[in-house]
N, C-alpha and C positions, 0 to 999 in steps of 0.2 A: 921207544923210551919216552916220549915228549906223550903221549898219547897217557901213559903211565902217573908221569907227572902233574897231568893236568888231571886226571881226576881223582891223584892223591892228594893235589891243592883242591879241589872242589868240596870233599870230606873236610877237610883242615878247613874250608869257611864255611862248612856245616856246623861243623863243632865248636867254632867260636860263634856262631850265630844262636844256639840254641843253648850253649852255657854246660852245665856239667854230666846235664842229664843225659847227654849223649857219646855214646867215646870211640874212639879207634880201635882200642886197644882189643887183644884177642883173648882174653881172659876166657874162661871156662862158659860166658853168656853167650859168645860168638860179635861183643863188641855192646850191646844192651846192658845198660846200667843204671837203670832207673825201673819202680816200683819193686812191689812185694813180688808179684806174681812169678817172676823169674822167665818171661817168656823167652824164646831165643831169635835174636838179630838174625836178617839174614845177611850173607857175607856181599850184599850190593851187587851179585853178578849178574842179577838184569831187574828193569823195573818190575817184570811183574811179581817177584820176589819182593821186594819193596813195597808195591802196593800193599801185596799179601799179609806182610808184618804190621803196615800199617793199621790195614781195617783192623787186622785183631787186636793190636793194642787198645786203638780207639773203643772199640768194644769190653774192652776191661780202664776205658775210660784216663790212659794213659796219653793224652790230648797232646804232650811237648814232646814225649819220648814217639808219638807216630809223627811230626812234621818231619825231622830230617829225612824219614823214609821217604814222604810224600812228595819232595823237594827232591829226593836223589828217580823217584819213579815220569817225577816230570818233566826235568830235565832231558831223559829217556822218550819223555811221548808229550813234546811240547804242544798248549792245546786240549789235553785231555780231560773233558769235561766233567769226566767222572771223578779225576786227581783234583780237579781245580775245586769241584765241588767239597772232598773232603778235606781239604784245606782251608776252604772257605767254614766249616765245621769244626775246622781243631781250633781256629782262630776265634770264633764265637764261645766255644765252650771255654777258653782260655781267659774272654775277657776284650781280646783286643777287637773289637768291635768293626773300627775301619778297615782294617784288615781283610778281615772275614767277609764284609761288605764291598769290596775292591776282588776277591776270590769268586763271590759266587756270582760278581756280573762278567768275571772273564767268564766263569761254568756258561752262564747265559749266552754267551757274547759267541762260545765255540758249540752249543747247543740249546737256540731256542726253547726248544723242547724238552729239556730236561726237568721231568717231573722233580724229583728231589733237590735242586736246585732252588726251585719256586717256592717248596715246601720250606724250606732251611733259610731262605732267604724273607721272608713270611714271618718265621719265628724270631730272627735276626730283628727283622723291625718292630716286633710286637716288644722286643726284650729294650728296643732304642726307644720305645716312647710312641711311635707311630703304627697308629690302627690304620688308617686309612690304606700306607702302602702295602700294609700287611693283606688288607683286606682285596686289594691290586693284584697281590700273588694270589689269593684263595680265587678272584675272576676268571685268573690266566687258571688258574688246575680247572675249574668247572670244565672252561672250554675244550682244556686238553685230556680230560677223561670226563664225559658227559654226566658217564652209571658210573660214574664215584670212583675213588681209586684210592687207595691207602695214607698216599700223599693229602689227595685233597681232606679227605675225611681229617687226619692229624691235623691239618693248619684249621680247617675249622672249628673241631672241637677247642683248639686252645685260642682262637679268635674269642669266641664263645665265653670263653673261661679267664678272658681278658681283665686285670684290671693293674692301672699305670701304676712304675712304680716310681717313686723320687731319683731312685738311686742310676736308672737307666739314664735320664734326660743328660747331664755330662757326655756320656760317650756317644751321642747321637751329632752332637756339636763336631764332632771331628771325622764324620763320617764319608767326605770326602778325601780321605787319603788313599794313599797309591799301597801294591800291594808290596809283599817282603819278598 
């Protein structure tokens, strides 16, 4: 029962964390209640269910309705640098900038090597104003795929394609904050 409890309080500070786009409830979406697309929750019974709902949302670009998934998957697999990654991903495309940047150095922190990480985190600083660290990540891909790799190739073309914009330099200022 206490087992019960505690990750029916865990959902209840998902759902105030994430505001309304997220819900409990069991309605005909399976608990999903945010965008057009209608896609369906899944019922939380193990992260990789979780993960699952998440990448597809994010792929139909639904950035706040896939965190609480990503949050309920990592909870599940603390560490996981593939979660921490796309986390560090919903929080960039959302805006929150420190965030996003405090997610993808745990991704690092729990795999060095994490191509997509590097790549994400690259764009992340290219969008805060700074080339240089961008340019830091596009080093680390050379190294870590010589003959080119999908990753290195994306942060370079958009290094490349760089040019600063006003509206970035604010969020760069707070980019030492901790993660959510």
């Amino acid at each position: 029962m206490h087992k019960l409890l505690g990750v029916v309080g865990t959902i209840a500070a998902l759902a105030a964390l994430t505001g309304p786009s997220f819900s409990m409830g069991g309605g005909s979406n399976g608990g999903y209640s945010g965008g057009s697309n209608n896609l369906p929750a899944a019922s939380s019974s193990s992260p990789t269910d979780d993960y699952t709902v998440a990448v597809r949302l994010i792929k139909h670009e639904q950035y706040n309705e896939a965190f609480p998934h990503l949050l309920m998957a990592l909870a599940s697999k603390p560490g996981d640098a593939d979660i921490l990654n796309y986390l560090g991903y919903t929080k960039r495309m959302t805006g929150d900038f420190p965030a996003s940047l405090a997610y993808y150095k745990r991704a690092l922190t729990a795999d060095p090597n994490h191509k997509g990480a590097h790549e994400y985190l690259g764009e992340l600083y290219l969008q805060m104003n700074d080339k240089a660290s961008a340019m830091q990540e596009a080093a680390t891909l050379a190294t870590l795929c010589p003959s080119g790799c999908d990753e290195r190739d994306t942060l370079d073309k958009k290094i490349a394609a760089y040019v600063p914009t006003a509206a970035a330099a604010p969020a760069a200022s707070g980019a030492s904050g901790g993660t959510n």
